[in-house]
C-alpha positions in Angstrom: -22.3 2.2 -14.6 -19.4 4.5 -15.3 -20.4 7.0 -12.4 -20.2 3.8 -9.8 -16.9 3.1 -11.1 -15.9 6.8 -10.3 -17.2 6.8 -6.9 -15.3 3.4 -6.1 -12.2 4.8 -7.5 -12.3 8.0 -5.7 -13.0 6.5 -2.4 -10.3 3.5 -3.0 -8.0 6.5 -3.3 -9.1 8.5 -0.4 -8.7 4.7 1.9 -5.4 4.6 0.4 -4.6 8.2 1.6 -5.9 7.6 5.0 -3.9 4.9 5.5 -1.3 3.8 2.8 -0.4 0.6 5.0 -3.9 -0.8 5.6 -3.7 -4.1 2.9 -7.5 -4.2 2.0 -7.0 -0.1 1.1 -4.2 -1.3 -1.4 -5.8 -4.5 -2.7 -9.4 -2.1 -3.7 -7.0 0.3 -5.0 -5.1 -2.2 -6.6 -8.2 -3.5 -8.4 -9.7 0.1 -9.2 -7.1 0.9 -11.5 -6.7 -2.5 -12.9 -10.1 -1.9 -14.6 -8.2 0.8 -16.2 -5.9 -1.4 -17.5 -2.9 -0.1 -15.4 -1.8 -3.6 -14.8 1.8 -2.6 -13.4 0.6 -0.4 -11.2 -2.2 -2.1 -10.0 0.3 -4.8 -9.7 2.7 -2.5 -7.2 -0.5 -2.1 -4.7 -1.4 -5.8 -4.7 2.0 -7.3 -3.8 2.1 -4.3 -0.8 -1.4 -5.5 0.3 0.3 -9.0 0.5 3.5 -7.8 2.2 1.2 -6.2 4.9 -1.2 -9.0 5.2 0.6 -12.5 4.0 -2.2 -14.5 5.9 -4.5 -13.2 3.7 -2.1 -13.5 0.6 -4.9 -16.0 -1.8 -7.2 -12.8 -1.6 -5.4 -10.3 -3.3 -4.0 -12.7 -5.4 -6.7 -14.1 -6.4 -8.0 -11.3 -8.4 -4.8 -11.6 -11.1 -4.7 -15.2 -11.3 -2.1 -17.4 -9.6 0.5 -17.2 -12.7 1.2 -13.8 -11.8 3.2 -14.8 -8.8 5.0 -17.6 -9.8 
């Protein structure tokens, strides 16, 4: 289990690198390091996936629950 969680968080990284304004690279990202409970950053990459991609904006919210952007 824990070498599957490395791989997705080193390749959610790398998409992030390629391309820092792609919104499904900073929504995985987002929710990679949410599982390490870095909840304010994870926050930060899931509000830019929204910003670039408001059309899509129930998705990446979705993952943190709706209170979180009230």
């Amino acid at each position: 289990m824990k070498r599957g969680y490395d791989q997705r968080m080193k390749y959610a990284k790398e998409a992030l690198e390629l391309n820092p304004s792609h919104p499904r690279s900073n929504s995985q990202y987002g929710m990679a390091i949410c599982n390490e409970g870095r909840f304010a950053e994870a926050e930060k990459f899931s509000l830019r996936a929204i910003e670039l991609d408001p059309v899509h904006r129930k998705s990446y919210e979705g993952f943190f629950g709706s209170s979180m952007w009230q």
